[in-house]
C-alpha positions as CSV (number, residue, x, y, z in Angstrom):
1,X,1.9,27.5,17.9
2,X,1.8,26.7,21.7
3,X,-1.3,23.9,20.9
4,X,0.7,22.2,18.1
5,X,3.4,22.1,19.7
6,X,1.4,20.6,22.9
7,X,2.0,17.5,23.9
8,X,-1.7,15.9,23.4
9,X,-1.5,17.8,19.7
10,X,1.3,15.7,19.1
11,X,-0.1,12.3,20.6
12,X,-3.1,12.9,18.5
13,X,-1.0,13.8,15.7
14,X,1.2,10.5,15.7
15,X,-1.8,8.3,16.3
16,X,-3.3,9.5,13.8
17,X,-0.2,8.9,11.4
18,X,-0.7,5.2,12.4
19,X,-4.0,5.2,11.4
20,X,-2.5,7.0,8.1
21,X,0.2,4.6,7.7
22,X,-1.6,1.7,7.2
23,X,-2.5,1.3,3.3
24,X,1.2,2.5,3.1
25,X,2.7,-0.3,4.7
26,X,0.4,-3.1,3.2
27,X,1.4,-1.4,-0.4
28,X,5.1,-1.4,0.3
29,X,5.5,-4.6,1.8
30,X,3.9,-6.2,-1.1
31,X,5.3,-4.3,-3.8
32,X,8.8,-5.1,-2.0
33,X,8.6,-8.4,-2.9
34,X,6.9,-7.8,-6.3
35,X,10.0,-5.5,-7.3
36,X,12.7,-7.8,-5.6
37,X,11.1,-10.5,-8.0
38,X,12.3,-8.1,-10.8
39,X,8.3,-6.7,-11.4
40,X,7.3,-2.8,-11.2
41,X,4.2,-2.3,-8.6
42,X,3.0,0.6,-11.0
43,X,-0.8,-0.3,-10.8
44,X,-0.4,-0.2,-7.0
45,X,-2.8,2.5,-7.3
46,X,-5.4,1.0,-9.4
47,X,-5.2,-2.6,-7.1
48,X,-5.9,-0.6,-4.3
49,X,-8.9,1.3,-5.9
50,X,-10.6,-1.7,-6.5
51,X,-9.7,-3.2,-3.4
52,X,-11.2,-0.2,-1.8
53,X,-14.5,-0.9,-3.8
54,X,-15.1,-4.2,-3.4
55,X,-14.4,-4.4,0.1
56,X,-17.1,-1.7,0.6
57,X,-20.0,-3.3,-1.3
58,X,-19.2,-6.7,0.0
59,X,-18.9,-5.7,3.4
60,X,-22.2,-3.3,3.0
61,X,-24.0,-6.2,1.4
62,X,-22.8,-9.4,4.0
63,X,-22.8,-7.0,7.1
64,X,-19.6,-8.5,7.7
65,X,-16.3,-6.5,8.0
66,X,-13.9,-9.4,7.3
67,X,-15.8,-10.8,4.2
68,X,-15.3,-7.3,3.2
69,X,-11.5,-7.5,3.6
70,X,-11.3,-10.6,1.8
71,X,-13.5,-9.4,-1.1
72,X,-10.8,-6.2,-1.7
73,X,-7.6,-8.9,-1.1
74,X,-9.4,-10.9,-3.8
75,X,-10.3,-8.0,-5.8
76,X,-6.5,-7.0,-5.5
77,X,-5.4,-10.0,-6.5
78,X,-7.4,-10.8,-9.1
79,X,-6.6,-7.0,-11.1
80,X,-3.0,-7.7,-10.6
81,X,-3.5,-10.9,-12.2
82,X,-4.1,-8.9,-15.3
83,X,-0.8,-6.8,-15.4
84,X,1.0,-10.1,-14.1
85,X,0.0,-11.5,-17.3
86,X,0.7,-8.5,-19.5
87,X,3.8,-7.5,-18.0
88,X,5.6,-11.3,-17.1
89,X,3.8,-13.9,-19.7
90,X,3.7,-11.2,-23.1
91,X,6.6,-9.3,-21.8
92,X,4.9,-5.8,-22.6
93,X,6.3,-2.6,-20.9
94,X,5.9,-2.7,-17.2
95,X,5.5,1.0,-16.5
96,X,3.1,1.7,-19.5
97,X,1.0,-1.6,-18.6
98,X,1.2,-0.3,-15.4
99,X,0.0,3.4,-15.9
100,X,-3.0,2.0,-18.2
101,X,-4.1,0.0,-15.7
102,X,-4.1,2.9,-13.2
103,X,-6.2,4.7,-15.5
104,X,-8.9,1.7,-16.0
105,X,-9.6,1.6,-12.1
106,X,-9.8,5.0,-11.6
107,X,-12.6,5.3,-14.4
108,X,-14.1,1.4,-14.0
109,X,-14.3,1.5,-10.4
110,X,-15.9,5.5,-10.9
111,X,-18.1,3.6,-13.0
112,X,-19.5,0.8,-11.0
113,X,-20.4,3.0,-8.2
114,X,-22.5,5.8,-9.9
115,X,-24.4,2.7,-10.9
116,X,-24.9,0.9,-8.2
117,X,-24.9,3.8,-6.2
118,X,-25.5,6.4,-8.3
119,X,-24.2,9.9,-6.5
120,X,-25.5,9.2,-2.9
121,X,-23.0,6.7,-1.3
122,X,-21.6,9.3,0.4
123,X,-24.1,8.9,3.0
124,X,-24.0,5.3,3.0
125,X,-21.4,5.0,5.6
126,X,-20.7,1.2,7.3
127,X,-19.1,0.5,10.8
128,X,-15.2,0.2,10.9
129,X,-13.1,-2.1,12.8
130,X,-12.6,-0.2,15.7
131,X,-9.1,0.2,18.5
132,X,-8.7,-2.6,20.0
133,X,-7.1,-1.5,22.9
134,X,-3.3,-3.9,24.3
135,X,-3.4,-4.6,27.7
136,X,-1.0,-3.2,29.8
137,X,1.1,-1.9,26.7
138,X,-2.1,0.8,26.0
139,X,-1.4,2.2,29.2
140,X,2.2,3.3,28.7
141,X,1.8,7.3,28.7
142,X,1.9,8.6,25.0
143,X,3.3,5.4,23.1
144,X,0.4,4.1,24.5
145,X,-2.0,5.9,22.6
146,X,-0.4,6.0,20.0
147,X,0.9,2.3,18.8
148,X,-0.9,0.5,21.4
149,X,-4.8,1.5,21.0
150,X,-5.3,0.9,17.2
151,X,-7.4,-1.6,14.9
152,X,-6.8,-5.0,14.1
153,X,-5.5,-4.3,10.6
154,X,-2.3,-2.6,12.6
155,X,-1.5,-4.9,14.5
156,X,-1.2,-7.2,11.4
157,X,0.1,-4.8,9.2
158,X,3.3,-4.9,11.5
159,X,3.4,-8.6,12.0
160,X,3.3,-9.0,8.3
161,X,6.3,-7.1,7.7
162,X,8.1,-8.8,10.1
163,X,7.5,-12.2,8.9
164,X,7.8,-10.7,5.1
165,X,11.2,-9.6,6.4
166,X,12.2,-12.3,7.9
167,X,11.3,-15.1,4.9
168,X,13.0,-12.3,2.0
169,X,16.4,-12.8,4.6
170,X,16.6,-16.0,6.6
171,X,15.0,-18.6,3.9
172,X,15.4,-20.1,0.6
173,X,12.2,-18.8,-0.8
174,X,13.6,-16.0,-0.3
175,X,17.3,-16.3,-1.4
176,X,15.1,-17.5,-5.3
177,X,12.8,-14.8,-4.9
178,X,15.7,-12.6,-4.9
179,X,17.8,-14.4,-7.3
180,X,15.1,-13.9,-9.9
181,X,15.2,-10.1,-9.5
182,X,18.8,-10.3,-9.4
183,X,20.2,-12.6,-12.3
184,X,16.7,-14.5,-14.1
185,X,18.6,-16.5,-16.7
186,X,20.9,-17.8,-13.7
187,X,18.2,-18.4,-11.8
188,X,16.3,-20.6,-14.4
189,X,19.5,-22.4,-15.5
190,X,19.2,-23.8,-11.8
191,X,15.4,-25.2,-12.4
192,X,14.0,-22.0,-10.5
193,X,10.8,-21.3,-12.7
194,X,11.1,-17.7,-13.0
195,X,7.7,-16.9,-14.8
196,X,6.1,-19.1,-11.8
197,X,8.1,-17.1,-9.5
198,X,7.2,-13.5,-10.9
199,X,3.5,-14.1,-11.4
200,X,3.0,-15.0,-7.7
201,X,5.1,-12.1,-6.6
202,X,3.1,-9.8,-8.3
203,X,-0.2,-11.6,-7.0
204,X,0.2,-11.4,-3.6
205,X,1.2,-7.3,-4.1
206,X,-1.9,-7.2,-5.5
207,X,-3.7,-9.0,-2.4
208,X,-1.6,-6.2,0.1
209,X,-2.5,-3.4,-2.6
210,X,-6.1,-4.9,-2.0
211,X,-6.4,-5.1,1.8
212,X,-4.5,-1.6,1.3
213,X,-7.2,-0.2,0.1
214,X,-9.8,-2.0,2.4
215,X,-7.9,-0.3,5.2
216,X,-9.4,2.9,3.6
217,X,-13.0,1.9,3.6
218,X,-13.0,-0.5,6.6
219,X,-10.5,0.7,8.7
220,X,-11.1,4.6,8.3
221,X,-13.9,6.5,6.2
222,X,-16.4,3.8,6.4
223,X,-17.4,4.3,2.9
224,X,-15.7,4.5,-0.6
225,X,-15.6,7.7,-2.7
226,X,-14.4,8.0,-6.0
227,X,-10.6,7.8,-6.2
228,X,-10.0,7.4,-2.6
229,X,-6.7,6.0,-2.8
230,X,-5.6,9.5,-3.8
231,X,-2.2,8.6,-5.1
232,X,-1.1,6.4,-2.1
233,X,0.1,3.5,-4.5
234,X,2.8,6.0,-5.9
235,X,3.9,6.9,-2.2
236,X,4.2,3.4,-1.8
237,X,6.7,2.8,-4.7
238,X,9.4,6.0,-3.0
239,X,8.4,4.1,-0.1
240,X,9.9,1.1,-1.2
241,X,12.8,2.4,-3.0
242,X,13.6,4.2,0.1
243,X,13.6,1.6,2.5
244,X,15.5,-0.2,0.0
245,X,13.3,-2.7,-0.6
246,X,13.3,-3.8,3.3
247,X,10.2,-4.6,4.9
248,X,10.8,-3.0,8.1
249,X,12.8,-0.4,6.9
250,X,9.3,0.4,4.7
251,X,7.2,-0.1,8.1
252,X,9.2,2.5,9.6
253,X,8.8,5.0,6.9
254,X,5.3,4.6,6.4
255,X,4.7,5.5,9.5
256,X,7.1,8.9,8.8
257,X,4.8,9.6,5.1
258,X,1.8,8.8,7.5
259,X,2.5,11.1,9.7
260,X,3.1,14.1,6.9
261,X,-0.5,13.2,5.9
262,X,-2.4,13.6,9.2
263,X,-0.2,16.6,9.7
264,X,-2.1,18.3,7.0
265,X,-5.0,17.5,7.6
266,X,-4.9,19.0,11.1
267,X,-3.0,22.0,9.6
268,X,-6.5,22.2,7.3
269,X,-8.9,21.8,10.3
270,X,-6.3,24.4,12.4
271,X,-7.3,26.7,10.0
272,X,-4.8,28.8,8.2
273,X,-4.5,31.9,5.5
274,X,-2.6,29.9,2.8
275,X,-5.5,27.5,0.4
276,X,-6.1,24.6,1.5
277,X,-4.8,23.2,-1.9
278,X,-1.2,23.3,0.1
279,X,-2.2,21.2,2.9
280,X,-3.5,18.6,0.4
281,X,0.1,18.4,-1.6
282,X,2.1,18.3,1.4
283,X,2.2,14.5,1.2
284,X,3.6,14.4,-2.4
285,X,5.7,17.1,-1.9
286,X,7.7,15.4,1.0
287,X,7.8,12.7,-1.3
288,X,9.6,14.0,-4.0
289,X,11.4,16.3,-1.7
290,X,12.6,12.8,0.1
291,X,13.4,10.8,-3.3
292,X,15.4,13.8,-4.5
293,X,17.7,13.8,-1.1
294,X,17.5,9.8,0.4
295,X,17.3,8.5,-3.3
296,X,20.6,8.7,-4.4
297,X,23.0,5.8,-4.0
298,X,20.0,3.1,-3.7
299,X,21.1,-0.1,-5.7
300,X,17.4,-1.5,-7.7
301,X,17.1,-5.4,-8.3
302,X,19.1,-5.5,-11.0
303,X,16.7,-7.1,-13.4
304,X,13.5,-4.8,-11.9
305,X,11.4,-3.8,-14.7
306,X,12.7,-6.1,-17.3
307,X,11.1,-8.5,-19.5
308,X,12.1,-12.1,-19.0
309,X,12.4,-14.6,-22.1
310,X,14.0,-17.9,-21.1
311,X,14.2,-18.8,-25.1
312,X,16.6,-15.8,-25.2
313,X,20.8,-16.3,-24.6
């Protein structure tokens, strides 16, 4: 008990809940803006699969780390496409388009790499972006370590939610992004295009869910295995609802779910009597443990998850 309670346990504990964190926060932030745009992030999972994948074998192939990133953005982007167009332009269920979708990746991306791979990728392993250490700020004992000596993709994970924040609440892109979550018809009686509006909301969470999952292959494991995501797009949803659908807010807890899952894995490698099966749903516990007490009271967009028909009165 003495070494976890240590104080370089506990450095290494919360640096590594950075490092943890960031998928999180590139999930939430994006599927804040889908949701205040009135659209479920359910295949928030599935986007980041694929975003996982392609940023892999691109980055493999090209020997290039940041083609790779923008090959699992547009990967992202390109599968959310297909739910933007179920869910917004036919007006299908979001949650059941959603949870299909979620299914496809898991078995189409499963697919693609037994075949291009076959069962050997595992060993296949490509360089990551590694810490890029801040002057000055990486020196600070503890905090240091722990915020100031990470990867590129942290840093701009937190610079993104700031300026995600700060156009949802201080401009008028985001005053009509929020009206069409809010009040749709309204919104469109006032020559906002709320289909336009929607579609691109949904698009650019599925660019985050993609460099979300990029994060995994390029900015930790250095190689993609079969459903690596592991249920971080449905932490990302109670992350959003949460933070109540704030950016920062949604930084902040990321870090906090982060943090829960590097905790278990150290528990795992601390070695313990209890299977190891317990460590692994630690995360997901919390989660519902932490939508059960923080979720009550929370106020949704009130048009989240409904269908939009501008011919309808």
């Amino acid at each position: 008990m003495d070494t976890i309670l240590s104080a370089s346990f506990l450095t290494a504990l919360f640096a590594s809940g950075v490092r943890q964190s960031i998928p999180l926060i590139y999930g939430s932030v994006g599927d804040a803006v889908s949701e205040r745009a009135g659209v479920m992030g359910i295949s928030l999972e599935g986007e980041m699969l694929f975003g996982a994948f392609f940023s892999y074998l691109v980055a493999l192939r090209t020997g290039s780390l940041w083609i790779g990133v923008l090959a699992g953005a547009a990967a992202g982007m390109l599968s959310s496409l297909i739910v933007a167009v179920w869910s917004v332009w036919l007006r299908q269920d979001q949650s059941i388009i959603g949870i299909m979708f979620n299914i496809l990746a898991v078995g189409f991306t499963n697919f693609l790499n037994r075949m291009i791979f076959g069962t050997s990728n595992a060993n296949i392993t490509i360089e990551t972006f590694q810490p890029i250490a801040i002057p000055g700020l990486s020196r600070v004992p503890v905090l240091g370590e722990i915020f100031f000596n990470q990867n590129i993709l942290t840093y701009l994970s937190v610079v993104l939610a700031a300026v995600v924040f700060w156009v949802l609440r201080k401009t008028k892109l985001g005053l009509q992004l929020t009206a069409v979550g809010e009040n749709p018809k309204a919104a469109q009686a006032s020559g906002i295009q709320v289909y336009r509006f929607r579609l691109v909301a949904y698009m650019f969470c599925g660019f985050l869910a993609g460099i979300a999952g990029a994060s995994l292959t390029l900015g930790s494991v250095g190689t993609f295995t079969e459903s690596i995501s592991a249920g971080r797009g449905f932490i990302c949803l109670a992350i959003v609802i949460l933070s109540r659908w704030n950016p920062l807010v949604a930084l902040a807890t990321s870090f906090g779910f982060g943090s829960i899952q590097a905790l278990q894995i150290r528990l795992q490698v601390q070695g313990s009597a209890l299977p190891y099966q317990v460590f692994v749903a630690l995360p997901y516990l919390v989660t519902i443990l932490a939508l059960a007490i923080g979720g009550h009271n929370i106020r949704a967009p009130r048009e989240l998850g409904v269908p939009f028909d501008k011919e309808s009165r």
